[in-house]
N, C-alpha and C positions, 0 to 999 in steps of 0.2 A: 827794438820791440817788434816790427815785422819779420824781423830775422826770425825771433823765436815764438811769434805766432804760426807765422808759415811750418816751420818745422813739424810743429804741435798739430796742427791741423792736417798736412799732408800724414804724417804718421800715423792719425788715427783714423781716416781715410783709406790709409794702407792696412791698419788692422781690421775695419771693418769689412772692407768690401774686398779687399784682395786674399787674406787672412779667410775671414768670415767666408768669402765665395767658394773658396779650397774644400773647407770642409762643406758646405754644403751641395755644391755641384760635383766634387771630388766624391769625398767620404758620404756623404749621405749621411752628416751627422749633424746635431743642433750647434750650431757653435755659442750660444750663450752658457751651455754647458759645461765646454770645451775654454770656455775665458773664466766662469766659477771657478771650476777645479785646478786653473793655473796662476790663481789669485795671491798665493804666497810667493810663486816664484817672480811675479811680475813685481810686485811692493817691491821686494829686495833689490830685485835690479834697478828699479827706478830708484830707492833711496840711496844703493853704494855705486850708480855707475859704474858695473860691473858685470858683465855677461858670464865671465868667468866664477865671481865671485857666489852670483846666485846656482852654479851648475848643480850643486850635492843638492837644492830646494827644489828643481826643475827635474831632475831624477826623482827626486821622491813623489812630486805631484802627479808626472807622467803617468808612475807607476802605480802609486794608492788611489790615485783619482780618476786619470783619465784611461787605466786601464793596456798601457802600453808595458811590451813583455818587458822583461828585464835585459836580455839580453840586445834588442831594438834600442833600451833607454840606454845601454850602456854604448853603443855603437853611435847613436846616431846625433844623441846629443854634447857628447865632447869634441865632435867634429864639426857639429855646427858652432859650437863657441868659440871654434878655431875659424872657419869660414865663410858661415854664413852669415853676413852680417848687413842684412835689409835698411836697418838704422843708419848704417855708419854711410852706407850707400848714398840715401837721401841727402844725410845732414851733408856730406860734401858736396854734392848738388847745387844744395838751395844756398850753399857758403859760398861756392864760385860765379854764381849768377848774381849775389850777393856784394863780392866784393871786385866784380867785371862792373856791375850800376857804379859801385863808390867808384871807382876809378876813371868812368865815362869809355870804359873797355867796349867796342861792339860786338858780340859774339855773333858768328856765323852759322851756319848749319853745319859745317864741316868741325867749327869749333863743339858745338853741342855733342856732336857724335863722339867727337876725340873725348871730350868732358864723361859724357857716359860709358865709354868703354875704360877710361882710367880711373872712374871711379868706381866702378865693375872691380875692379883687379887691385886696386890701391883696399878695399874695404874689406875683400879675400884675409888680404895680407895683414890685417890690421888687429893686434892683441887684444885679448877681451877685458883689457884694466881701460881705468878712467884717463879721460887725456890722448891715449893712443891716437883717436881718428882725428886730432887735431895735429899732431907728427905728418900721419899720411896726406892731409888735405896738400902738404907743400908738393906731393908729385903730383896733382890733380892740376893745381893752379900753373906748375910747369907746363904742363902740357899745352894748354891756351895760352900763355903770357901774360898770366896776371903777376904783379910784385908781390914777393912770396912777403915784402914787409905788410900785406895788408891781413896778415895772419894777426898781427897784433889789435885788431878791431874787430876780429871775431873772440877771442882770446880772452877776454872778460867775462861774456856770456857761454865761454863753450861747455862748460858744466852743467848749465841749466838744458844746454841742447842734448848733454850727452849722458842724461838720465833718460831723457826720452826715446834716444838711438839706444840705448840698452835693453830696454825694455821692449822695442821693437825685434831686437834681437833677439833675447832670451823667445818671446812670444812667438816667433815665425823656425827656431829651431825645436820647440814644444810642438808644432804644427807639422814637422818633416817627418817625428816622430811619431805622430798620428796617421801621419799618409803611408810612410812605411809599414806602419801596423796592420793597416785597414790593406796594403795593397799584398798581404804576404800573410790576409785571413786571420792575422793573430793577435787582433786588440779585440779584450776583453769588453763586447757591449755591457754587459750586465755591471758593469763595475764603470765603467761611462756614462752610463746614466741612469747611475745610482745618486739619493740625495747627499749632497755632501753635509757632514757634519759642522753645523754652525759653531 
């Protein structure tokens, strides 16, 4: 149950204030706006764990809602579904600290560091279907020396984790597409904060 509070809580800590800070210190834009108008693509993902699956609803929100070109939403968000993946990041994180406690493993600062740069690059690598970033979590826990049989104790709940790592996903590559827009003068304000139809 802490496992999948932590995740929950750190993710939306991550969408508020890292997310939220982007656009507002960044773009100079409201971000409650900016999480309205991506309100379809974010359900989907959280209901199919699937970063990929929600990509054609994350296009159209971009575009009819939040005002990013077409040719921005066609570039920047298939390549976030392929790489950027904020969620998958965490959830290895908080799984390896997770299952270093079950074990009585002690990690070090040297371990932490090796812990974030491979789960930096294990979450790159990691497909936008459900289940994937529990595949990658085994190079993560290699890396420190955890027993990779302690996947099977995360492995019950990783579904629940990994609607929430999707959804962080889907939502911080809808955000690149914003930055990109905003930094190359070509998102439509007038259609960003325009009221969305209820």
């Amino acid at each position: 149950v802490k496992v999948v509070l932590a995740m929950y809580f750190i993710s939306l800590v991550h969408i508020a204030v890292v997310f939220g800070g982007a656009l507002v210190l960044v773009a100079r834009l409201n971000p409650i706006r900016f999480f309205k108008g991506l309100l379809d693509a974010i359900v989907l993902a959280y209901s199919t764990s699937s970063s990929s699956a929600a990509l054609p609803v994350s296009m159209r929100c971009c575009q009819e809602n939040l005002g990013v070109p077409e040719d921005a939403a066609s570039l920047v968000l298939p390549l976030g579904a392929t790489i950027n993946m904020n969620g998958t990041a965490i959830y290895q994180g908080i799984c390896t600290v997770f299952l270093a406690q079950a074990y009585g493993i002690e990690l070090s600062f040297a371990n932490y560091a090796t812990m974030i740069m491979t789960s930096i690059l294990a979450s790159v690598g990691t497909a936008g279907i459900p289940g994937a970033g529990l595949i990658m979590l085994t190079m993560v826990l290699s890396s420190v020396g955890i027993p990779l049989e302690g996947i099977a104790l995360v492995a019950g709940i990783d579904r629940i984790l990994d609607m929430v790592r999707s959804t962080v996903n889907v939502t911080g590559d809808a955000l690149a597409a914003v930055l990109v827009s905003v930094s190359e003068n070509e998102l439509d304000l007038t259609c960003y904060n325009r009221k969305i139809k209820e």
